[in-house]
VEXTILUM-580438 format. One record per atom (N, C-alpha, C): atom name; x, y, z. Coordinates in steps of 0.02 Angstrom, whole numbers. Layout:
BEGIN
FISE/at/px/py/pz
FISE/CA/X/Y/Z;
...
***
This chain:
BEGIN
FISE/at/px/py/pz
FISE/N/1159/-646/939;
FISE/CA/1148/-641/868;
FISE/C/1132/-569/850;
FISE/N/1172/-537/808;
FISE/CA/1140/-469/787;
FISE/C/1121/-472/714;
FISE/N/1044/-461/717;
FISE/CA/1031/-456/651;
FISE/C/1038/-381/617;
FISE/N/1076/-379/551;
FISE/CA/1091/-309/517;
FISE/C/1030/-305/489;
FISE/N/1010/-249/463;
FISE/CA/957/-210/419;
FISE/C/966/-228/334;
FISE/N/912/-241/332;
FISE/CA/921/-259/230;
FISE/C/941/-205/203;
FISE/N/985/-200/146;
FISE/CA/1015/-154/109;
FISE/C/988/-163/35;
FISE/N/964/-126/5;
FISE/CA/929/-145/-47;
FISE/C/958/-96/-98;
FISE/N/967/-137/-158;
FISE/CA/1013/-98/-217;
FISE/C/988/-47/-231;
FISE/N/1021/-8/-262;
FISE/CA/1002/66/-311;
FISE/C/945/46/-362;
FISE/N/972/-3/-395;
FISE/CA/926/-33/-432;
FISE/C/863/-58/-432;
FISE/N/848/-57/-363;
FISE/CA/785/-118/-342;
FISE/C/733/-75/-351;
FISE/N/673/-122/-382;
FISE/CA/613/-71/-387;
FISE/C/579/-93/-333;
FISE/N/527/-47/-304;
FISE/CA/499/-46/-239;
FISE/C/421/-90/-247;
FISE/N/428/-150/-194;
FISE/CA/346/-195/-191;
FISE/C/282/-154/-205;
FISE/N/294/-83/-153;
FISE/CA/228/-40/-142;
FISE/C/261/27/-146;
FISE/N/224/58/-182;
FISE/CA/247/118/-185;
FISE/C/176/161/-206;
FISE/N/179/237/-183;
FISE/CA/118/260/-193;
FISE/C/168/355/-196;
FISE/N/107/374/-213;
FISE/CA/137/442/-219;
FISE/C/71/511/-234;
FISE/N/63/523/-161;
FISE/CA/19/576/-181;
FISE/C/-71/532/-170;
FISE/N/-72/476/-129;
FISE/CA/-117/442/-118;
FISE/C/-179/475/-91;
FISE/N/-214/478/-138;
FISE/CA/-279/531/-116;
FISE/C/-360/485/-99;
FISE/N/-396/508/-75;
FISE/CA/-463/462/-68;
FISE/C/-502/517/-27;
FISE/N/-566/534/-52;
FISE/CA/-602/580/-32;
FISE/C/-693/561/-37;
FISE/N/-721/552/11;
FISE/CA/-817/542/9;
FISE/C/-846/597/16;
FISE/N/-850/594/-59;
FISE/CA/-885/690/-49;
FISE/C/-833/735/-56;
FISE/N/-840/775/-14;
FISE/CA/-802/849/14;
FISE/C/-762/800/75;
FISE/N/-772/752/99;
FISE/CA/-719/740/158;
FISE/C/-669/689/143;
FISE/N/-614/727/148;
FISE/CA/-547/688/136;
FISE/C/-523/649/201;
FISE/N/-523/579/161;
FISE/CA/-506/526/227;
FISE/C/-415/496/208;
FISE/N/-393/518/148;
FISE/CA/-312/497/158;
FISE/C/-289/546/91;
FISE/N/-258/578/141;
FISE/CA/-232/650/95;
FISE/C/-131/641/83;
FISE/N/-131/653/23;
FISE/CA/-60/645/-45;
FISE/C/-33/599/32;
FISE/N/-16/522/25;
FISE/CA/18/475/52;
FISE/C/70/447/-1;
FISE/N/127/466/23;
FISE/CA/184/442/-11;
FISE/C/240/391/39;
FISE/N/267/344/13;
FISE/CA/283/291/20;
FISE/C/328/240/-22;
FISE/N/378/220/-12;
FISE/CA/393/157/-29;
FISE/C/431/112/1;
FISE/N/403/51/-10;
FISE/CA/430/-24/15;
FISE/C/471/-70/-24;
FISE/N/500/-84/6;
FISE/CA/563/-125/-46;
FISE/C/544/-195/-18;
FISE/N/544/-255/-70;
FISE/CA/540/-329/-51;
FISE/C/585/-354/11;
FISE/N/545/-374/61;
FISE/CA/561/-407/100;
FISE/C/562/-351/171;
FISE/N/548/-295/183;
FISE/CA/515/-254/192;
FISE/C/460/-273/247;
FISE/N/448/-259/325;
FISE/CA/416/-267/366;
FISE/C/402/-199/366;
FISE/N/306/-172/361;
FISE/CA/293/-110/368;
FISE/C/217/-115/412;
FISE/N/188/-76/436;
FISE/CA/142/-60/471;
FISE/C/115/-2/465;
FISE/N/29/14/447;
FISE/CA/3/87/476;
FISE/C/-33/103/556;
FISE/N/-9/131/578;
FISE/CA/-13/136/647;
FISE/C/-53/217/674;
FISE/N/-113/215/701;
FISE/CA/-146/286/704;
FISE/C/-222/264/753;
FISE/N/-234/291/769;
FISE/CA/-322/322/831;
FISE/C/-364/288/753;
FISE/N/-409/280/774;
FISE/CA/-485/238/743;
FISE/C/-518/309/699;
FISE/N/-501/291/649;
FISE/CA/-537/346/607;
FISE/C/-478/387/560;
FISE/N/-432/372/576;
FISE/CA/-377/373/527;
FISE/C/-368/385/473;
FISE/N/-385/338/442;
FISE/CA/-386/319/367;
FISE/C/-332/256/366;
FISE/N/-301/206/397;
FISE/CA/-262/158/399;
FISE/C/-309/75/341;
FISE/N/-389/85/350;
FISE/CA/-434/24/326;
FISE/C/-424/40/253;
FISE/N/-430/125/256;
FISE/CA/-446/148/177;
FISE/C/-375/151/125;
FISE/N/-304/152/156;
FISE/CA/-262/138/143;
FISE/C/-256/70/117;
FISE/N/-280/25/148;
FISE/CA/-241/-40/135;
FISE/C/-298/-55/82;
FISE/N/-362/-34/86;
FISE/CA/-420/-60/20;
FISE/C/-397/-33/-51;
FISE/N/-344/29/-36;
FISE/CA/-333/71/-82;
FISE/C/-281/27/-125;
FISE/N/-231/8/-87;
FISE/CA/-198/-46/-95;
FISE/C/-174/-105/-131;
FISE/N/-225/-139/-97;
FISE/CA/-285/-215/-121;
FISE/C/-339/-203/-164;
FISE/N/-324/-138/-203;
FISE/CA/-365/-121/-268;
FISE/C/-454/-127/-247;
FISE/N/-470/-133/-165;
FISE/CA/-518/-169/-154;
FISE/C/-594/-87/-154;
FISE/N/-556/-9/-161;
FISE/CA/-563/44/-162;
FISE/C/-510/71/-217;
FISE/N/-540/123/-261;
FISE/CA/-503/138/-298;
FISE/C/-484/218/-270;
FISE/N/-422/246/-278;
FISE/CA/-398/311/-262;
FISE/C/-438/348/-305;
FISE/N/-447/429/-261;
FISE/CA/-452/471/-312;
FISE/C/-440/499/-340;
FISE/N/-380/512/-324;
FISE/CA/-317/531/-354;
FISE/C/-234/512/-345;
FISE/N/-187/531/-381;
FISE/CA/-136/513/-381;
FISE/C/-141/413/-397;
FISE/N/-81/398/-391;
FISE/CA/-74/330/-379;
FISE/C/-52/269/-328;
FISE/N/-50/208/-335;
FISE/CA/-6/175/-321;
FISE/C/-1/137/-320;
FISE/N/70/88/-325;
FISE/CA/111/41/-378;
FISE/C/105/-34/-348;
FISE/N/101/-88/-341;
FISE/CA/92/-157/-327;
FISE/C/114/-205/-331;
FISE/N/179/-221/-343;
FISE/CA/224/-290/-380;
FISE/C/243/-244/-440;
FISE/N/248/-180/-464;
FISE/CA/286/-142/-525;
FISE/C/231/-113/-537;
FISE/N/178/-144/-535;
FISE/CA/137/-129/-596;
FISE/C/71/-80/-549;
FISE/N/38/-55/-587;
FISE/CA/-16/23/-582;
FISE/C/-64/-34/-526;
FISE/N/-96/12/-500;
FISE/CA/-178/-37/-485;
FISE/C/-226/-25/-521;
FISE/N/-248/-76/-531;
FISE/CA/-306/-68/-573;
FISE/C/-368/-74/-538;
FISE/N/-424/-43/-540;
FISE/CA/-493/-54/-489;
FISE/C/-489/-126/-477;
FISE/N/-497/-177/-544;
FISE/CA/-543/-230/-507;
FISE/C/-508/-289/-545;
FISE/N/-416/-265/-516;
FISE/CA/-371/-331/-528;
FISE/C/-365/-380/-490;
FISE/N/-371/-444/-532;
FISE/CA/-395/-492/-486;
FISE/C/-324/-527/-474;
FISE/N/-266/-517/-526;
FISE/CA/-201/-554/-508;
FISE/C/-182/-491/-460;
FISE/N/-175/-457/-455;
FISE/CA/-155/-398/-385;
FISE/C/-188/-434/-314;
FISE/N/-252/-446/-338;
FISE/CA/-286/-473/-252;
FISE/C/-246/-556/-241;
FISE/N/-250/-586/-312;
FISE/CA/-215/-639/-276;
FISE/C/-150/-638/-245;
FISE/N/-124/-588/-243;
FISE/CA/-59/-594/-224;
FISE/C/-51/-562/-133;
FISE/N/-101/-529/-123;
FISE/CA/-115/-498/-40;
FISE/C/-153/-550/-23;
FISE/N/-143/-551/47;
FISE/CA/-202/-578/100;
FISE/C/-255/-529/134;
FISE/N/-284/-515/110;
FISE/CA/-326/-460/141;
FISE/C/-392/-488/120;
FISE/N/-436/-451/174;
FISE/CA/-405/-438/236;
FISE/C/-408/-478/293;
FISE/N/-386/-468/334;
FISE/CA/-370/-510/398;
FISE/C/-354/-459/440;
FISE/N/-325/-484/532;
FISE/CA/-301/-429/573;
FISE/C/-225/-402/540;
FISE/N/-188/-442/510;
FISE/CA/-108/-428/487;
FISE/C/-114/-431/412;
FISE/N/-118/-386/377;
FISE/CA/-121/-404/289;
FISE/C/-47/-433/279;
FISE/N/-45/-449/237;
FISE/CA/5/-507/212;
FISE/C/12/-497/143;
FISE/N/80/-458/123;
FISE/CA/121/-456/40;
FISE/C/152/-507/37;
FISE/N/143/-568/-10;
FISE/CA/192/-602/-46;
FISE/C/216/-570/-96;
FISE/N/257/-566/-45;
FISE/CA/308/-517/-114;
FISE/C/390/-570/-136;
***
């Protein structure tokens, strides 16, 4: 069986998308301009050593932390700090987060 790679239209707008993903405590920057996008149906992973910034990514995410700058995008739409139809739609968290997308 060979499975091909999804091909996704010109047209298609992207599940997750971020651009310039910033998050900083204090003076120390823990996820500096992260740009990105995922197209529906889309298998992705952050992968890095303990201290990363991979937890603060995905809270950033799951609206569950708000960025400090720049943005990024969720089912089309902005994140908002403390959207609660955005969280219903992730599984987070758990060991594997989970987009129903």
């Amino acid at each position: 069986m060979v499975v091909r790679p999804r091909v996704a239209s010109a047209c298609e707008t992207p599940t997750i998308e971020s651009e310039g993903l910033m998050r900083k405590f204090g003076n120390f920057v823990v996820v500096d301009q992260v740009n990105f996008k995922i197209g529906r149906g889309e298998t992705f992973g952050f992968l890095g050593s303990n201290g990363c910034g991979k937890a603060t990514k995905m809270k950033m995410l799951t609206v569950l932390l708000p960025a400090t700058s720049r943005w990024a995008k969720l089912f089309r739409g902005p994140m908002g700090k403390y959207d609660m139809e955005m969280r219903r739609n992730v599984d987070y968290p758990r060991s594997t987060p989970i987009c129903r997308a």
